[in-house]
Biopython code that builds the backbone (N, CA, C, O; Angstrom):
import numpy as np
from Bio.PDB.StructureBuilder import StructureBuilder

atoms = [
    (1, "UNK", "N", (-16.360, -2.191, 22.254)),
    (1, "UNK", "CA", (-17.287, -2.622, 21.218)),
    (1, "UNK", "C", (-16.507, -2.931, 19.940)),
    (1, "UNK", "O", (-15.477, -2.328, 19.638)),
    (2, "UNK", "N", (-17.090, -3.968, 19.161)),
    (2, "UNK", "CA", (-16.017, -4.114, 17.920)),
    (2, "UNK", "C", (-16.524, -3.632, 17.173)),
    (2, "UNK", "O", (-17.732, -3.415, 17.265)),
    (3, "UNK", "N", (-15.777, -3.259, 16.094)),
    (3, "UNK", "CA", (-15.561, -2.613, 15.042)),
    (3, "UNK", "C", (-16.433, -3.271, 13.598)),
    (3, "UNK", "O", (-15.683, -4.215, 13.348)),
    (4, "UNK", "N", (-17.305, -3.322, 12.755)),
    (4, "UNK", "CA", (-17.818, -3.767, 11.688)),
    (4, "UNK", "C", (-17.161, -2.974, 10.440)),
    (4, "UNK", "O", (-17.252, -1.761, 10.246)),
    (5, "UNK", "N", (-16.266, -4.211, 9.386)),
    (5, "UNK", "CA", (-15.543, -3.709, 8.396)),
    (5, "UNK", "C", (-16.613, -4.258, 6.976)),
    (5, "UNK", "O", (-16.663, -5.399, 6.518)),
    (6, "UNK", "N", (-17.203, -3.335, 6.623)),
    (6, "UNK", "CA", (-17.554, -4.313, 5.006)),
    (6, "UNK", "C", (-16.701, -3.860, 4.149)),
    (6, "UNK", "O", (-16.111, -2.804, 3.920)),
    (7, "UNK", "N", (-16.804, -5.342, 3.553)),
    (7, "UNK", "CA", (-15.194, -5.486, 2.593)),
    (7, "UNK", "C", (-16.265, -4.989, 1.139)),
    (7, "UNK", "O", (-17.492, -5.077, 1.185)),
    (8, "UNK", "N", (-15.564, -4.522, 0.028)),
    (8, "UNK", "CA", (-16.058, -4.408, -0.883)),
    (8, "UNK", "C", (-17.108, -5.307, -1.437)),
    (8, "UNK", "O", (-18.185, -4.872, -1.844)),
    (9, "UNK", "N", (-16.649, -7.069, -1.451)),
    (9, "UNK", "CA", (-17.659, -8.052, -2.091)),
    (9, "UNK", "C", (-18.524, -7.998, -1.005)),
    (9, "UNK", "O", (-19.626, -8.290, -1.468)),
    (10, "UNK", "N", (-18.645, -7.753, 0.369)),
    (10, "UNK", "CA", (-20.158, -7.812, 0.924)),
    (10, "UNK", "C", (-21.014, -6.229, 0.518)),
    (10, "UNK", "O", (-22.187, -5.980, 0.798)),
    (11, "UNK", "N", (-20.125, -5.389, -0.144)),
    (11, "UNK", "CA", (-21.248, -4.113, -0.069)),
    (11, "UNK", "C", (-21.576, -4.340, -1.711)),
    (11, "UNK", "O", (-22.675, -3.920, -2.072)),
    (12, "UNK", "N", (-20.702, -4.978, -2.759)),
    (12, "UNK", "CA", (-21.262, -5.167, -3.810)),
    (12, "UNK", "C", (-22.218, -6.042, -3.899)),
    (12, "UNK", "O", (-23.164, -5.773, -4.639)),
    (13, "UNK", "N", (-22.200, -7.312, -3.159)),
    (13, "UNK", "CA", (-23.206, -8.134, -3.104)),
    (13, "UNK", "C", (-24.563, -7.936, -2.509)),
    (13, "UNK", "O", (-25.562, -8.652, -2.581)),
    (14, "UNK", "N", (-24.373, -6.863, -1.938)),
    (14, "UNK", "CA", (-25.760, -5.919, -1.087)),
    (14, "UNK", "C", (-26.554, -5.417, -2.262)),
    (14, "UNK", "O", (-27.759, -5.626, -2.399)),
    (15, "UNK", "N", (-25.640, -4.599, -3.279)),
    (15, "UNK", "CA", (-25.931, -4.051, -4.432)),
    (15, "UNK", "C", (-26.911, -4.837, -5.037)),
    (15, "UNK", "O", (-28.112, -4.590, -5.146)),
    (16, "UNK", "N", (-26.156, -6.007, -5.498)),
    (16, "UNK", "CA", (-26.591, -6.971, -6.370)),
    (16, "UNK", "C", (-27.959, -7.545, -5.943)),
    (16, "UNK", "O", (-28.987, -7.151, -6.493)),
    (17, "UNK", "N", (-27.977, -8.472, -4.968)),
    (17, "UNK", "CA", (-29.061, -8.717, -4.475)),
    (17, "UNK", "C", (-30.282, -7.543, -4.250)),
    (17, "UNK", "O", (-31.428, -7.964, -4.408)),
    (18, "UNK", "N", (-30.161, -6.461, -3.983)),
    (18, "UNK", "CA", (-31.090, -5.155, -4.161)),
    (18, "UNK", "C", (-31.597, -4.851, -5.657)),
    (18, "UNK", "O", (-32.762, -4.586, -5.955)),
    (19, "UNK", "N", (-30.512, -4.939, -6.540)),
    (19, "UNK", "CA", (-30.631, -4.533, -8.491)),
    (19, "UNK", "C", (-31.587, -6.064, -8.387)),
    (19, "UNK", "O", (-32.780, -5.868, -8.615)),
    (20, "UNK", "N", (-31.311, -7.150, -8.158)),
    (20, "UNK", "CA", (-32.085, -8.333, -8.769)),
    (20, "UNK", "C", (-33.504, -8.368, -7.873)),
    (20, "UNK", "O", (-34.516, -8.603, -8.533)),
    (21, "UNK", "N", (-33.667, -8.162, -6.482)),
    (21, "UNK", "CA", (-35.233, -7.910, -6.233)),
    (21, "UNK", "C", (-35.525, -7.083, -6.518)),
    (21, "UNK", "O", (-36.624, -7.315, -7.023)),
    (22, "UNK", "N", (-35.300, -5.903, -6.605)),
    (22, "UNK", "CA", (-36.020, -4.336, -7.429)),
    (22, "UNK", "C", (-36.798, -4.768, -9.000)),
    (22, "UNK", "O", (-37.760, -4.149, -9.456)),
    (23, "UNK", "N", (-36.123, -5.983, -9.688)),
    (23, "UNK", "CA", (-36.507, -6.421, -10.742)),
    (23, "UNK", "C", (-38.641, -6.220, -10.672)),
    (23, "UNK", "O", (-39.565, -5.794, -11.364)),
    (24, "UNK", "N", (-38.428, -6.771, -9.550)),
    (24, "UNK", "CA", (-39.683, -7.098, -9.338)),
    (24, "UNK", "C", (-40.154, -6.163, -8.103)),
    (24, "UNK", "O", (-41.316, -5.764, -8.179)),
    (25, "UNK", "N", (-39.669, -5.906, -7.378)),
    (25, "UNK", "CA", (-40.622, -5.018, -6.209)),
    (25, "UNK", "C", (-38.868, -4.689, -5.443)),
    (25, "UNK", "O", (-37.965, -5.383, -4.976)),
    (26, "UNK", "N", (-39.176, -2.926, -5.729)),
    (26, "UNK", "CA", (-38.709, -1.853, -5.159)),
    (26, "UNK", "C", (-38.523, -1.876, -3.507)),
    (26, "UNK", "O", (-37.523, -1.726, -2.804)),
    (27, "UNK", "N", (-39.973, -2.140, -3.178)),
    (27, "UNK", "CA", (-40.038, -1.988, -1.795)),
    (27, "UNK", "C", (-39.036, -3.172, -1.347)),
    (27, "UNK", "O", (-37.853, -3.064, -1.024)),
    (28, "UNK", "N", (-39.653, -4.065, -1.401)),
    (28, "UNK", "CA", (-38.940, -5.491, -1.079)),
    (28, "UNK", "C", (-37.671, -5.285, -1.244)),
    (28, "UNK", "O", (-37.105, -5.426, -0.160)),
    (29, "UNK", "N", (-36.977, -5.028, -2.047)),
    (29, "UNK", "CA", (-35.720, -4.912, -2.235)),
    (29, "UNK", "C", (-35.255, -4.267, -0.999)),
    (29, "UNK", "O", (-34.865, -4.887, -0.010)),
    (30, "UNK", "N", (-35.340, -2.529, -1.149)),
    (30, "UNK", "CA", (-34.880, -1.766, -0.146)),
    (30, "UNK", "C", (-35.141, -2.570, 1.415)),
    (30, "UNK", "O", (-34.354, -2.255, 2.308)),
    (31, "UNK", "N", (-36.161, -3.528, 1.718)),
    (31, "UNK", "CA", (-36.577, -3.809, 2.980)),
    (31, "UNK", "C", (-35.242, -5.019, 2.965)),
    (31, "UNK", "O", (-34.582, -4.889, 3.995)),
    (32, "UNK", "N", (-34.878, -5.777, 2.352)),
    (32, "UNK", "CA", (-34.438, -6.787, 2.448)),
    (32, "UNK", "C", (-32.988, -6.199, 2.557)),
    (32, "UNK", "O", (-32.317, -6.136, 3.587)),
    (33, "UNK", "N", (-32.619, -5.770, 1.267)),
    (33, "UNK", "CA", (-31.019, -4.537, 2.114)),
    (33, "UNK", "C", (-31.060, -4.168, 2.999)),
    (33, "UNK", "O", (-30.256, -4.516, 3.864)),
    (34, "UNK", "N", (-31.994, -3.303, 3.212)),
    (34, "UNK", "CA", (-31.790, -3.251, 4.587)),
    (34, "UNK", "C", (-31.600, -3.907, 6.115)),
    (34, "UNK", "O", (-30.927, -3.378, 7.000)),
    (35, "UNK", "N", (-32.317, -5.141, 6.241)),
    (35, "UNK", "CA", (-32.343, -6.399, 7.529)),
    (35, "UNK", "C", (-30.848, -6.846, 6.674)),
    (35, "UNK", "O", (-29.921, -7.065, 7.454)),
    (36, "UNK", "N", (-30.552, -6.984, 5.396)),
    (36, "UNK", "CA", (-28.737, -7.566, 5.644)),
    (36, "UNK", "C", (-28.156, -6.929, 6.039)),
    (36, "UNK", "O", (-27.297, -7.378, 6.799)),
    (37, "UNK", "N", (-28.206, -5.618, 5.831)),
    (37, "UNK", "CA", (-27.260, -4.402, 6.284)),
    (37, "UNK", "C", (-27.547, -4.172, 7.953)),
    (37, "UNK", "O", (-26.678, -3.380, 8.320)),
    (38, "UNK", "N", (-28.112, -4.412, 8.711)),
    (38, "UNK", "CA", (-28.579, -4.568, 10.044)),
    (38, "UNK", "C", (-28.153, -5.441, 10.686)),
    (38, "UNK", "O", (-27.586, -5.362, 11.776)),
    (39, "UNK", "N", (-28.451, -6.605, 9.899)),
    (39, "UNK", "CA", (-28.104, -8.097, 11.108)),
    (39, "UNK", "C", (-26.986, -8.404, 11.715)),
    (39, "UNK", "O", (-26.820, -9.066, 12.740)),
    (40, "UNK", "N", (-25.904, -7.670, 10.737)),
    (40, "UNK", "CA", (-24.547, -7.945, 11.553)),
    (40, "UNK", "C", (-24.455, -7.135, 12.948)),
    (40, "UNK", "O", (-23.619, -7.410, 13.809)),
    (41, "UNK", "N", (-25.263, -6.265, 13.050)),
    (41, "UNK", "CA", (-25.030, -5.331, 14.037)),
    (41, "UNK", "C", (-24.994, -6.163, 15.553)),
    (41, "UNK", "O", (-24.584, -5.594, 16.565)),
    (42, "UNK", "N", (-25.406, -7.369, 15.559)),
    (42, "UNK", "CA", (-25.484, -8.058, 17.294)),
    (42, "UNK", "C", (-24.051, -8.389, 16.978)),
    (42, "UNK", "O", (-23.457, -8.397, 18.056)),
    (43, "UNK", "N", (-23.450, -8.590, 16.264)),
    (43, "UNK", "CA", (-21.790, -8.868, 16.743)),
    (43, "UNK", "C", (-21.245, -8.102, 17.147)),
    (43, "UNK", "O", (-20.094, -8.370, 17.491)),
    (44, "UNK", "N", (-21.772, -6.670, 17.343)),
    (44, "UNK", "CA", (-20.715, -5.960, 18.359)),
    (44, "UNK", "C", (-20.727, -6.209, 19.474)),
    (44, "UNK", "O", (-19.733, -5.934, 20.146)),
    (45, "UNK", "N", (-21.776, -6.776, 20.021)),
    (45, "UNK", "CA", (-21.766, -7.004, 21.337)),
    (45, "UNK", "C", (-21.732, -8.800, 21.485)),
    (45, "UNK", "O", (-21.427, -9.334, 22.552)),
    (46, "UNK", "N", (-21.969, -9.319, 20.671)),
    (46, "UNK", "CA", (-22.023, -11.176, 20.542)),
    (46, "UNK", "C", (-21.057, -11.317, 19.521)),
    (46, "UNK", "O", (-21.642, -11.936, 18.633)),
    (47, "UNK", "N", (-19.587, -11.021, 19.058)),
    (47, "UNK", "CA", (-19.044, -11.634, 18.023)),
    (47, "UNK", "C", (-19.115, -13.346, 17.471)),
    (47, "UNK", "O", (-18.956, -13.767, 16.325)),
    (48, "UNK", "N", (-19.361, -13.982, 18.519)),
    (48, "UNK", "CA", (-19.225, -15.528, 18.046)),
    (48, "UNK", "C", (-20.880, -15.809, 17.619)),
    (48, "UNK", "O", (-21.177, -16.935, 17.222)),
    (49, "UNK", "N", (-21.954, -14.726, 17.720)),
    (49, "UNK", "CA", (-23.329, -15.171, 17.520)),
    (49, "UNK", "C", (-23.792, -16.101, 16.824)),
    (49, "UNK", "O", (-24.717, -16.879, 17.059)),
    (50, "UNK", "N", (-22.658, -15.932, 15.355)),
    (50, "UNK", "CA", (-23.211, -16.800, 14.234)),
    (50, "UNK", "C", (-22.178, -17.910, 14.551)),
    (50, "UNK", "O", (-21.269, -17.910, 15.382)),
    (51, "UNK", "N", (-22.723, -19.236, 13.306)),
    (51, "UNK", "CA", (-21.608, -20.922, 13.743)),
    (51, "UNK", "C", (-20.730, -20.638, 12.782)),
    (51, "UNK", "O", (-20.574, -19.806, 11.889)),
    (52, "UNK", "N", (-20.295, -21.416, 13.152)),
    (52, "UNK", "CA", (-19.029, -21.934, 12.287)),
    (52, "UNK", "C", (-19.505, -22.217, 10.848)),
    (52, "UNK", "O", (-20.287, -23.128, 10.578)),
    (53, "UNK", "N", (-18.949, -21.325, 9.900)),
    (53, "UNK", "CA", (-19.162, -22.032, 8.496)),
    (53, "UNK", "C", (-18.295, -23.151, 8.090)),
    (53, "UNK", "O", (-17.067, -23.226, 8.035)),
    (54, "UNK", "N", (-19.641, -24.393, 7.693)),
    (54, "UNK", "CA", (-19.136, -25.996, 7.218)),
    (54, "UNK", "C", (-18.136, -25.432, 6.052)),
    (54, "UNK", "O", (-16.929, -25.675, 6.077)),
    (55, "UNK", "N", (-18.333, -25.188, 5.731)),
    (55, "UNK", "CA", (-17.298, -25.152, 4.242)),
    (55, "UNK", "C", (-16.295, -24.521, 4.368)),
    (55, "UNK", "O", (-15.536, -24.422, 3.404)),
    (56, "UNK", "N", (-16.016, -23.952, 5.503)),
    (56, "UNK", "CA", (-14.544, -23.512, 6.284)),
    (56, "UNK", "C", (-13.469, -24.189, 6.946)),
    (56, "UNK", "O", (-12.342, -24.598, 6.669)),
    (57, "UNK", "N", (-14.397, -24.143, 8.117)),
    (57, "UNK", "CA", (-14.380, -25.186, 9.375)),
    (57, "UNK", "C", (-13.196, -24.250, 9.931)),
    (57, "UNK", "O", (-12.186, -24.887, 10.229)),
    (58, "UNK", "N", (-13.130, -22.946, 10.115)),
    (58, "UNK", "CA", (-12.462, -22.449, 11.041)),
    (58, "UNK", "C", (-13.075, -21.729, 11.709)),
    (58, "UNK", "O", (-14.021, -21.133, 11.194)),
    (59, "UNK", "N", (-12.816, -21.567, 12.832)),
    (59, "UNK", "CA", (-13.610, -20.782, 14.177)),
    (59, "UNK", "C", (-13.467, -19.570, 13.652)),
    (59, "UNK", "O", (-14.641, -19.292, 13.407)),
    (60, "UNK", "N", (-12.948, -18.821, 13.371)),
    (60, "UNK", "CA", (-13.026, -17.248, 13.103)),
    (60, "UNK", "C", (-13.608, -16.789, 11.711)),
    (60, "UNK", "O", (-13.197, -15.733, 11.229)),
    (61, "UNK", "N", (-14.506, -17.509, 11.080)),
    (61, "UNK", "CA", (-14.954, -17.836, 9.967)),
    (61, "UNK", "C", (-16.662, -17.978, 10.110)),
    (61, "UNK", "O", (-17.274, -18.893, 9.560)),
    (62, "UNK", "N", (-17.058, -17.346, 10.605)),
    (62, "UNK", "CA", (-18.603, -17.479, 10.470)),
    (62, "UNK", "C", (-20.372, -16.639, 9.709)),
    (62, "UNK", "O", (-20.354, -15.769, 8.837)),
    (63, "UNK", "N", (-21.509, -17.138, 10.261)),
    (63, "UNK", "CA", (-22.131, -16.779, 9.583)),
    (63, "UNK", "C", (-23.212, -16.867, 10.167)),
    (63, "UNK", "O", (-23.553, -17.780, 10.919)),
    (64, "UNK", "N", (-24.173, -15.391, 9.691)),
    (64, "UNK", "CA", (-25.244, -15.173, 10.271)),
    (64, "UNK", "C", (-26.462, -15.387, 9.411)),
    (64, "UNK", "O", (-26.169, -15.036, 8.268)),
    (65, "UNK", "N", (-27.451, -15.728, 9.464)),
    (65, "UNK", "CA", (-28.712, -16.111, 8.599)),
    (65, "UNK", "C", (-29.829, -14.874, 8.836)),
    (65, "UNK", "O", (-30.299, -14.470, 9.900)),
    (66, "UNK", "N", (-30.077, -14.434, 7.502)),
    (66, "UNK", "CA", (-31.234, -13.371, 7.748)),
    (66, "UNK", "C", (-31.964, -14.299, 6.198)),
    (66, "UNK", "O", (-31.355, -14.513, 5.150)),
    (67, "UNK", "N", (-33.283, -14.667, 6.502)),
    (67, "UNK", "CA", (-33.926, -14.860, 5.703)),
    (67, "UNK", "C", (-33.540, -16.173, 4.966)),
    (67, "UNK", "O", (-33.628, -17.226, 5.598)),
    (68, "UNK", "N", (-33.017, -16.188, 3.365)),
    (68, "UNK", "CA", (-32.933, -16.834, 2.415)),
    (68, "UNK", "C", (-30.923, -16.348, 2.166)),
    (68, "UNK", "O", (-30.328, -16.702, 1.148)),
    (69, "UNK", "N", (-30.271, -15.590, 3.222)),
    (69, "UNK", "CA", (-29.204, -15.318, 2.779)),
    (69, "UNK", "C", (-28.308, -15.929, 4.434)),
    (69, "UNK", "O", (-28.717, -16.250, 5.550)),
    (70, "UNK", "N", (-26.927, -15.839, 3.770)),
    (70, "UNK", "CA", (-25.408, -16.332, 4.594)),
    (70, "UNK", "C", (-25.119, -14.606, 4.448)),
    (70, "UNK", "O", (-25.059, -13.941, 3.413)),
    (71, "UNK", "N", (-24.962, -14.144, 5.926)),
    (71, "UNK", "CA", (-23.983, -13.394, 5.532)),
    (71, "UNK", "C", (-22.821, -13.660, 6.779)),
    (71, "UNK", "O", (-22.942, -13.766, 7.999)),
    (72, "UNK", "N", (-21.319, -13.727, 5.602)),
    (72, "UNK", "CA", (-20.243, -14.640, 5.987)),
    (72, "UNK", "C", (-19.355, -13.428, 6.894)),
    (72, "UNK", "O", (-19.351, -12.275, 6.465)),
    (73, "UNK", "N", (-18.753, -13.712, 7.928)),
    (73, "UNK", "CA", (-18.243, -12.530, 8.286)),
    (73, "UNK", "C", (-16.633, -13.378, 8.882)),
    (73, "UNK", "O", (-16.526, -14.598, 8.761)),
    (74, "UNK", "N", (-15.765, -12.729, 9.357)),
    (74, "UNK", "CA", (-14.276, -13.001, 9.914)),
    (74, "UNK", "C", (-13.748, -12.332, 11.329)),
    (74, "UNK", "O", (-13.452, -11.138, 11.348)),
    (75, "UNK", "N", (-13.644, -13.156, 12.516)),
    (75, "UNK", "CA", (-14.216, -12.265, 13.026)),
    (75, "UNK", "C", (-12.077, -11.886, 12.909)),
    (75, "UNK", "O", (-11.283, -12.763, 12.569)),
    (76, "UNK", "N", (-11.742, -10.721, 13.213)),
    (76, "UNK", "CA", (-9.536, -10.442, 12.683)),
    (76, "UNK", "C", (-9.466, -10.165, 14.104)),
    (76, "UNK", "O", (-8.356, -10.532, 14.488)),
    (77, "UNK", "N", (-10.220, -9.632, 15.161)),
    (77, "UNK", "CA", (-9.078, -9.584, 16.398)),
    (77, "UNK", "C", (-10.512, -9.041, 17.285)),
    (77, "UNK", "O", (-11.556, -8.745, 16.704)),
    (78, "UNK", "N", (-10.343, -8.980, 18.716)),
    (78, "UNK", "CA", (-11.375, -8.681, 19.762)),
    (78, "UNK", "C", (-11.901, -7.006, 19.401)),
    (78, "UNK", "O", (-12.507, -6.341, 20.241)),
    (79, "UNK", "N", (-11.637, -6.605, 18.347)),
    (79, "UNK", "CA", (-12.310, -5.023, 18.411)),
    (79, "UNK", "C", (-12.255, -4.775, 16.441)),
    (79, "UNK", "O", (-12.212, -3.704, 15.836)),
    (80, "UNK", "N", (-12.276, -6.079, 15.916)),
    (80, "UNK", "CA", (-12.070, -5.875, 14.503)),
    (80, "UNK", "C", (-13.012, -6.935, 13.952)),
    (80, "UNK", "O", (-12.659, -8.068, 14.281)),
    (81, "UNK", "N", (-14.400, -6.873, 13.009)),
    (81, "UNK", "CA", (-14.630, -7.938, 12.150)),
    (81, "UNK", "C", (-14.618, -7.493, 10.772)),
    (81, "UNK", "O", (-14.557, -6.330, 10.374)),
    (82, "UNK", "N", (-14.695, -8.740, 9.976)),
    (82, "UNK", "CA", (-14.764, -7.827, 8.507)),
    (82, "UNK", "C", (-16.168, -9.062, 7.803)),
    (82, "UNK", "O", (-16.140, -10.292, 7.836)),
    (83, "UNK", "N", (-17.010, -8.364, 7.359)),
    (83, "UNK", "CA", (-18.359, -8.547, 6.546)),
    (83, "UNK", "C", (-17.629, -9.318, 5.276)),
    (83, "UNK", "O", (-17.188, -8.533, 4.436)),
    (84, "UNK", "N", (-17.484, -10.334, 5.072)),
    (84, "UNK", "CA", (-17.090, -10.907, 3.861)),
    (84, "UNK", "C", (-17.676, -10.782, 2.729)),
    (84, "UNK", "O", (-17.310, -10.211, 1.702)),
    (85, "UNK", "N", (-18.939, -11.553, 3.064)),
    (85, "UNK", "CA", (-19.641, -11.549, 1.578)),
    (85, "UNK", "C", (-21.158, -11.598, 1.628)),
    (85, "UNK", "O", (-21.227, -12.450, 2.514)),
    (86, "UNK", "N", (-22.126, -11.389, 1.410)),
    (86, "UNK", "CA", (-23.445, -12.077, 1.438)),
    (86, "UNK", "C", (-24.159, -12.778, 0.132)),
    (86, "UNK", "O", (-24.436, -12.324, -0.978)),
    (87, "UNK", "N", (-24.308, -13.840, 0.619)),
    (87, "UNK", "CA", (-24.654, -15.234, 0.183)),
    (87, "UNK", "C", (-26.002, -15.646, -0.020)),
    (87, "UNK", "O", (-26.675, -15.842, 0.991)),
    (88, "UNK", "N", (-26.486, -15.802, -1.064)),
    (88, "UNK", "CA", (-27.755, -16.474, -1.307)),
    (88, "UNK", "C", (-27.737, -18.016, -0.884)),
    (88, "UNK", "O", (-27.180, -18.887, -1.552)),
    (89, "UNK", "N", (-28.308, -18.200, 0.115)),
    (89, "UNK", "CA", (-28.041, -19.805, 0.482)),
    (89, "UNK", "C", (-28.060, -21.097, -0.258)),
    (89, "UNK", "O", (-27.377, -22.059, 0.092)),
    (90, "UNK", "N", (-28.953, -21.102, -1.412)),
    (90, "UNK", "CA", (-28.942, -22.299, -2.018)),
    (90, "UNK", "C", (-27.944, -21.956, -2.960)),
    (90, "UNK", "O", (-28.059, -22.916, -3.722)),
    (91, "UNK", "N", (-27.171, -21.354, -3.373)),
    (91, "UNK", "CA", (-25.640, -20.888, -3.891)),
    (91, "UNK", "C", (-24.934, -21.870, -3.335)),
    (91, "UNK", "O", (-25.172, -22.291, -2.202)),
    (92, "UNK", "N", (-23.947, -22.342, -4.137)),
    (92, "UNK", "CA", (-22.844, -22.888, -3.585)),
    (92, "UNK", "C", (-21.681, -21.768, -3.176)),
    (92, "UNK", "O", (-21.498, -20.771, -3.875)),
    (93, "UNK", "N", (-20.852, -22.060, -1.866)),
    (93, "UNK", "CA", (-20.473, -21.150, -1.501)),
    (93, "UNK", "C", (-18.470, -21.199, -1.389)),
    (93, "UNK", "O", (-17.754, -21.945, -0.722)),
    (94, "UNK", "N", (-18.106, -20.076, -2.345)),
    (94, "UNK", "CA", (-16.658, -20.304, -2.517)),
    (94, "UNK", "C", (-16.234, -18.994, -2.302)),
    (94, "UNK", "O", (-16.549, -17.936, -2.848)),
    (95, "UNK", "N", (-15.156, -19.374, -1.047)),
    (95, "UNK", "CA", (-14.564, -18.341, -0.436)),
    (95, "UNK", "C", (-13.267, -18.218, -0.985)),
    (95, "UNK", "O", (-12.510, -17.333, -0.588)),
]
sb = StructureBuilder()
sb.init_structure("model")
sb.init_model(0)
sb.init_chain("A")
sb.init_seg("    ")
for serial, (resi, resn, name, xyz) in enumerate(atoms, 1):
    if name == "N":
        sb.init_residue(resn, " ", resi, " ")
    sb.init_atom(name, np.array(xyz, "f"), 0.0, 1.0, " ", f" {name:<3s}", serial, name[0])
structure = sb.get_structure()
C-alpha cells in the first residue's frame, strides 16, 4: 500500500481554506476539510486515479477533484506520494 506524505503547503492550505469558510459557516468548513483530507485516500490503492495536471504535463504530477478544489499530489516512487498543495480551482495554479 502506498504511503500518503502531506507536505506542509497542502496541510497549510487545508488550514486556510477551513479559516476562510468558517468565515461564514463552521459546519461547512469542518465538512469540506474534511472530504479534502479524505479524497486522497483512493491513491493507496489507485495511485494514477487522478490526470495529469495541464499545467505540468508530467505523468507523476497529478490531481484529484473534490468539489470546487485541485488537490495536486506527486506520485515519488511505488510506496511513496506526497500531497502537494490544495487548490481552489478557478485560482491560477503555480507550482
Amino acid at each position: 500500500m502506498v504511503k500518503l506524505i502531506w507536505t506542509d503547503q497542502a496541510i497549510n492550505d487545508l488550514g486556510d481554506i477551513g479559516d476562510y469558510i468558517a468565515e461564514n459557516s463552521e459546519k461547512y468548513a469542518m465538512l469540506t476539510v474534511k472530504k479534502l483530507f479524505e479524497r486522497p485516500d483512493i491513491l493507496k490503492t489507485f495511485p494514477q486515479a487522478g490526470r495529469i495536471v495541464p499545467e505540468k504535463n508530467d505523468e507523476n504530477v497529478r490531481e484529484l477533484i473534490e468539489g470546487n478544489y485541485r488537490i495536486i499530489y506527486e506520485i515519488v516512487s511505488a510506496d511513496q506520494i506526497n500531497i502537494l498543495t490544495v487548490y481552489y480551482s478557478a485560482r491560477h495554479l503555480t507550482l
